[in-house]
N, C-alpha and C positions, 0 to 999 in steps of 0.2 A: 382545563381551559373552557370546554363546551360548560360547565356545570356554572360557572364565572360569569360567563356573555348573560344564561337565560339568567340567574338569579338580579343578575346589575339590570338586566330590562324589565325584571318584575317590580323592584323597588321603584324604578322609572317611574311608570302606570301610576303605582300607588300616591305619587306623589304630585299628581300633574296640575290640575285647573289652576296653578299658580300663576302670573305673568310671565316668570323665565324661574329659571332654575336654582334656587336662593343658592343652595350647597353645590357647589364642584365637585364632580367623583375624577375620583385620582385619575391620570390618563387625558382628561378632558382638558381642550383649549377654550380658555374665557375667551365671548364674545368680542369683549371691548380691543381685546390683542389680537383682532382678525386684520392682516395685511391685504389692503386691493391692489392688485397693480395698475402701475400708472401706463404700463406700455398697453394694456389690454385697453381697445376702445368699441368694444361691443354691449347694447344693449343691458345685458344680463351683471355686470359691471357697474357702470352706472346706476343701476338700480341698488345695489348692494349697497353701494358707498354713499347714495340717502342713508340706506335702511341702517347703516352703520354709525354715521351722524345721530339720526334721531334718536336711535341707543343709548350714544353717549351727551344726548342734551338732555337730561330729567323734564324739563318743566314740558319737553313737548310727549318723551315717550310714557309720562304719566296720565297725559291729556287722551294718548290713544288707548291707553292700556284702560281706564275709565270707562274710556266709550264702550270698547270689548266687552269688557265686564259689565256692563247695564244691558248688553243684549244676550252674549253668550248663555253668562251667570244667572240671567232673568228668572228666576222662579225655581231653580233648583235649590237643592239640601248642600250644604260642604262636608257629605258624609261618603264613605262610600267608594268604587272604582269611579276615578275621573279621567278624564280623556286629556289631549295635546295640550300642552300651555299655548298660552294665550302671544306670545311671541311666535312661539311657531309657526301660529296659524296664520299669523298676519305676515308673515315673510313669505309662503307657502303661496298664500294666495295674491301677491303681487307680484309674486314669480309668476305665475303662471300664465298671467292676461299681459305681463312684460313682453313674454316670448309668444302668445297666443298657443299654450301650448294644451294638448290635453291631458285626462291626470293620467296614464300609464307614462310618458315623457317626463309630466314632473315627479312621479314615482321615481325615475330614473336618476332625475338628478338630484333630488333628495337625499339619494342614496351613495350617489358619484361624487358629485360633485364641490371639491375639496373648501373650494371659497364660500361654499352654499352653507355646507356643513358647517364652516364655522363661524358664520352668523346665526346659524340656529343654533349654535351651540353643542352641536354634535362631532366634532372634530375631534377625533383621540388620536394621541401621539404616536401610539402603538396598538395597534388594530388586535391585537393578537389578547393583550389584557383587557380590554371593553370595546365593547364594539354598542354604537344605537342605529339599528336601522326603522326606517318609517315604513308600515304597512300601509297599502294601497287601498285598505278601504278605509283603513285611520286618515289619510290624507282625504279621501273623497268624502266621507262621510265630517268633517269640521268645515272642510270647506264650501263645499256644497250647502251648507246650512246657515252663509253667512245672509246678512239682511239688505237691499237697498237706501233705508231709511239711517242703516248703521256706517254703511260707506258715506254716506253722503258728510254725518258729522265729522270721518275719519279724514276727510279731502279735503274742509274746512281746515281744518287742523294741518294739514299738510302745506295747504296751501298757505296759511300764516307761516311756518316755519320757514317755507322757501322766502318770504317775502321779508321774515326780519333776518334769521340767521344768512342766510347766502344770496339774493338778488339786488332786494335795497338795504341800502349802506343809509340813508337818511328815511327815518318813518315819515318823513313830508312829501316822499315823494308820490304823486297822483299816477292813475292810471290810466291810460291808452287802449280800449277795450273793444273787439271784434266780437261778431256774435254771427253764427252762422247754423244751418241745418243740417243734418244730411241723415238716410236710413241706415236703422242695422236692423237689417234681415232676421226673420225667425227662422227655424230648422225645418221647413216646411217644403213640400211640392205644389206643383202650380196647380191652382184649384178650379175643377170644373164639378158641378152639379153632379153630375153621373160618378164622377169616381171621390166624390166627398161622401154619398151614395156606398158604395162599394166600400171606402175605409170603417164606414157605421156598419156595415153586411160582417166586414169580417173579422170586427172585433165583435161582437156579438156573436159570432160563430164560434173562437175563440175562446170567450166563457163558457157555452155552454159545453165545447172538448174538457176543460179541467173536470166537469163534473159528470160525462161519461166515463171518462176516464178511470174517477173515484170508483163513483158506484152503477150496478148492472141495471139498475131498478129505472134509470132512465129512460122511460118509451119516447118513441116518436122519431130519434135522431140516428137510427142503423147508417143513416147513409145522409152525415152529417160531411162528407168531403163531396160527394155530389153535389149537393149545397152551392157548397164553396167555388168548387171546377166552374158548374154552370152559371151559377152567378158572374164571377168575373169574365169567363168567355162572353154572356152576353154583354159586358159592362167595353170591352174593346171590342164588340161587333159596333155600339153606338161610338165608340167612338174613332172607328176607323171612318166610319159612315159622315160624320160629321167632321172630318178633315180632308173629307177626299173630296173631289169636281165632280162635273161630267152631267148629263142629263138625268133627270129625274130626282135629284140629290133629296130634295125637301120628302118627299114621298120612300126614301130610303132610310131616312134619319126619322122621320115618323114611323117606320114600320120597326127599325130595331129599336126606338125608344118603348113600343108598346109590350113587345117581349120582354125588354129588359125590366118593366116595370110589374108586369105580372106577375114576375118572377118574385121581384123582390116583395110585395105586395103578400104576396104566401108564405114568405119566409117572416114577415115583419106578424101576420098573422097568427104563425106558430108559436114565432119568441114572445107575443103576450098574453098565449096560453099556457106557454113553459114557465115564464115566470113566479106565479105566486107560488108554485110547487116544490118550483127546487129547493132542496135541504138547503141550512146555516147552520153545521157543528164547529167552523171553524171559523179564523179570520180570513184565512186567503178566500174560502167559500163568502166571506162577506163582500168581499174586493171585490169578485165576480160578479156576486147580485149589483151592485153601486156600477159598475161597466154596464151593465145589462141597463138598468134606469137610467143611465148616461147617453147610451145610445141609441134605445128602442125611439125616444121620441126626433132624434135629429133625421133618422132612416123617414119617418112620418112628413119632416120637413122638407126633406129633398123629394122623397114621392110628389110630393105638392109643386114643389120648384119645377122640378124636369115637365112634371105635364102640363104646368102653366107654361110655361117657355118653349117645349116643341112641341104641344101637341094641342096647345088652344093661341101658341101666338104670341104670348101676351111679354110686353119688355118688363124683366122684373125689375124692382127700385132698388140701388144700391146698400140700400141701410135694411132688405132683409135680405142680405146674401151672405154666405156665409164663406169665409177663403181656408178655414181649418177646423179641421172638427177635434183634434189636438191642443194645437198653440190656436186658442178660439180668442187671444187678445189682437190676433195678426190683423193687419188693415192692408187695403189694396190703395196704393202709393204711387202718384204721378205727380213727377217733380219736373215735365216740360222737358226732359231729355230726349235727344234720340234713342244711347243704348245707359242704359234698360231704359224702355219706356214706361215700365211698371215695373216695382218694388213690393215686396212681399214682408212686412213687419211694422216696426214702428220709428217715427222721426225722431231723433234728439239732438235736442238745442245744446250749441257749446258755447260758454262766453269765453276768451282767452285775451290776457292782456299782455302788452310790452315784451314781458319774460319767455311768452310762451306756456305759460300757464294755465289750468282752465279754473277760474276762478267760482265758474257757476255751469251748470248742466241739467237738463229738464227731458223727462219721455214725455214727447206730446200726446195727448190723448184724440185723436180726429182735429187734432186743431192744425190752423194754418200761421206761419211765421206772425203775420200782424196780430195773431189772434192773444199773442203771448206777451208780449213787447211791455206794456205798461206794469205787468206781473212781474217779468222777468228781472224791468229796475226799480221796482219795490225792494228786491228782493237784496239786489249787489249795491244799491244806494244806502241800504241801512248798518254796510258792512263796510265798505270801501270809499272813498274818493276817486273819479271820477273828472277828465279832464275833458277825454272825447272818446267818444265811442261811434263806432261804425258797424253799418246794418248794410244788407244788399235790398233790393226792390223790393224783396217780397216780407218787407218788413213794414214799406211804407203804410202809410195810410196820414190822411192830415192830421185827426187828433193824437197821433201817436208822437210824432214827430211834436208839436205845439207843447204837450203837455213832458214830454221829455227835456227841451231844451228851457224849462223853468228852472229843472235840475242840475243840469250840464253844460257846462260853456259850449262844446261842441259838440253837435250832433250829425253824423255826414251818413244821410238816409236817402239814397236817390230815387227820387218820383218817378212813379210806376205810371205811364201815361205823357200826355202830351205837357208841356211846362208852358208855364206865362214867361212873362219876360226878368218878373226878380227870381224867379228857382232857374232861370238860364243862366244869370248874374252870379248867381249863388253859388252853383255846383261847377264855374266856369274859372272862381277863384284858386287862387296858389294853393291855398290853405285847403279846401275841399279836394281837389284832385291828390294832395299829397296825403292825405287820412285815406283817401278813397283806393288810389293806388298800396298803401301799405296794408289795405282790408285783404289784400289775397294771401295773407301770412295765413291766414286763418283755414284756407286751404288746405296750406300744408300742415298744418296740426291737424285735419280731416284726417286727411289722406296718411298719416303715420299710426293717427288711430285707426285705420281700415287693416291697413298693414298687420295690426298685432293684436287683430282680434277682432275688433269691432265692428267688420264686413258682416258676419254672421254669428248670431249665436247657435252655440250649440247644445245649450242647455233647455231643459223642458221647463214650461210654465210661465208665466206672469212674473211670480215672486223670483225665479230664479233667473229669468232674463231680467228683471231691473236689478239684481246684484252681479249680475256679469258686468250691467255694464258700467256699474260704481266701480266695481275691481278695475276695469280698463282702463277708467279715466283717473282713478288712485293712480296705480302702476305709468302711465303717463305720465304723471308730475313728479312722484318722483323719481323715472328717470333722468328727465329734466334736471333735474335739482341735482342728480348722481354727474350728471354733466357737468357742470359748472362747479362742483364742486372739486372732480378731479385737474378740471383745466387751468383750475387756480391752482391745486398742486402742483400740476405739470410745472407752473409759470415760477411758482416759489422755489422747485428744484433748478430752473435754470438762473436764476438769480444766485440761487446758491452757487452753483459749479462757475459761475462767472466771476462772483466776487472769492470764490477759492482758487481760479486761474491768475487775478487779479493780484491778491497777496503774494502768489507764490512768484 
């Protein structure tokens, strides 16, 4: 039996980069026969019973399986060991920003979980004749690698499906459109100069331990955790000093900023002596040189920062400070709240209509809500019809508004500032207050995407936070869509048992 399991999992491998699985192995339950239940009303549910629809509509699960394949497929051979099919990877990773999970949990359920199983197609009748289990780094490494530019066609595409097969019954019917802001968070700590400072110290310290480590021939570093120890001791003597009260404070915090800079100052000294020397026989030895050129010059930056700001005065400008020496796309984010008053990451625009859909989604770059608005319905006017659409304040501006309602019968943007007497007239009608009051819908699709993930990323980098957050707002719609489409069966089953009470 053991000799059974591995041989069915090697042919597996061999056979994979396909879309789904052409051939059945004996044992296996076909996708299209995966039963949802209609008593279960959780999340994880909902999402299936899309992923199960789209399955069995060709024209749409061809449209995604396309898209997959122009970015996955992108430049490799069809030769060779290939990785996860292209269905798996795409159920795999809408699982995962459904529940907001991370990958050791969807490892988990991958592997468990029976309704999961057999939408991906791995569902065998009897465990005992085949079994496919998914490897935890086979799951993190397909997923991990998807694109934001690739989600974005894939949500398109999604959101057409919900929009002919399950919400509108008539292609005529226009839409009703909310557009609102809110942050998601990078995986970051709150950032001060001194210990942005300290992150460049001790990942720099860090390379240079792998390559003591290696070899003996290393001078200079015997007492490379010294280093370390007193560096960060003085980096919390500044910053005890600079949170505490009490007399003399400014003359305290100047006296531990100059130690703590000296220090560092000698160390940044050393690491651009160490540099051109250390060996490259390997690649990891390369990794380390590129850490080393990564961080030598930012330790240089904050040396700068810290002694212009405590120890000459000087108010630094917002646009050279730096909030992650990491996630270096992070921005410092004030959206006029009390709690948080500052947010740590990046803004993203959601448009959602009628259904609750989000029909368009954008990461701002430093921009402010008005700053998007004429982009933003370039973008859903060349795709959609458009009845009315609602913005809050920080959307307004006059040409924004002017130049929108050329487009749109309805535009319900309320003026930021004081009104004349026709935007009193205006925003005072039936019709304004009833768009205006339905604009807090949009809210609540915030705040469901916070719920399931999209409070924080916890992924590193640029590239892989704009694909988190395509995965979230994918997974989003079609649980949406998993919704609506169970509730209609719910409604179909009692219709049924009614008129089967009825006959009898």
């Amino acid at each position: 039996m053991r000799f059974a399991k591995t041989r069915y999992s090697f042919q597996l491998i061999q056979n994979m980069r396909n879309r789904f699985e052409q051939q059945l192995q004996l044992g296996i339950t076909p996708i299209e026969d995966t039963i949802i239940s209609l008593k279960a009303k959780d999340s994880l549910t909902e999402l299936l019973a899309a992923l199960l629809k789209i399955y069995k509509t060709p024209k749409y699960s061809n449209k995604i399986f396309t898209v997959l394949e122009k970015y996955i497929s992108k430049g490799k051979k069809d030769t060779g060991r290939k990785g996860m099919n292209l269905w798996r990877i795409f159920v795999l990773s809408q699982v995962r920003l459904c529940k907001g999970l991370g990958y050791a949990d969807l490892h988990d359920l991958a592997n468990n979980h029976l309704t999961l199983r057999s939408i991906l197609g791995a569902k065998t009748i009897n465990s005992e004749f085949c079994h496919i289990e998914f490897e935890y780094q086979t799951i993190y490494d397909n997923i991990s690698g998807l694109e934001g530019s690739m989600l974005k066609e894939i949500n398109e595409i999604i959101v057409e499906f919900g929009h002919k097969k399950v919400f509108k019954k008539k292609e005529a019917v226009p839409l009703h459109l909310k557009s609102d802001s809110f942050v998601v968070e990078s995986n970051v700590h709150f950032p001060t100069d001194y210990n942005l400072l300290w992150d460049c110290a001790r990942k720099c310290l860090d390379a240079i331990l792998k390559f003591t480590q290696k070899y003996d021939n290393i001078a200079g570093w015997r007492k490379l955790a010294d280093w370390r120890r007193e560096l960060k001791g003085l980096m919390r003597e500044l910053g005890k000093a600079s949170s505490s009260g009490g007399k003399g404070k400014p003359e305290r915090v100047k006296k531990a900023a100059k130690k703590y800079l000296q220090k560092a100052i000698a160390l940044n000294i050393k690491l651009k002596k160490a540099l051109p020397v250390l060996p490259i026989a390997d690649m990891k030895e390369l990794v380390s040189i590129d850490m080393l050129e990564h961080f030598i010059p930012l330790i240089d930056l904050h040396i700068d920062l810290i002694t212009r700001r405590i120890l000459q005065g000087e108010k630094i400008p917002h646009e050279e400070k730096m909030f992650s020496v990491f996630e270096t796309y992070t921005e410092w984010i004030k959206k006029g709240k009390k709690r948080p008053n500052v947010e740590l990451g990046k803004k993203l625009n959601i448009t959602t209509d009628q259904f609750h859909l989000i029909i368009d989604y954008q990461i701002m770059e430093n921009e402010q809500d008005r700053d998007i608005a004429i982009e933003l319905a370039d973008r859903v006017l060349e795709k959609h019809t458009v009845k009315t659409w609602s913005f809050d304040k920080g959307y307004w501006n006059k040409d924004n508004k002017q130049i929108l309602q050329l487009c749109i019968p309805q535009v319900i943007m309320p003026k930021l500032g004081k009104k004349n007497n026709a935007e009193k007239e205006e925003e005072s009608s039936k019709s304004f207050k009833k768009y205006r009051n339905l604009h807090s819908a949009v809210e609540s699709n915030i705040n469901e995407l916070e719920h399931r993930g999209l409070d924080r990323c916890p992924d590193r980098g640029a590239k892989h936070f704009a694909s988190y957050i395509g995965l979230g707002v994918c997974s989003y719609n079609l649980k949406k869509i998993g919704k609506c489409i169970l509730d209609e069966e719910r409604e179909e089953l009692k219709r049924t048992k009614v008129q089967y009470k009825e006959a009898a």
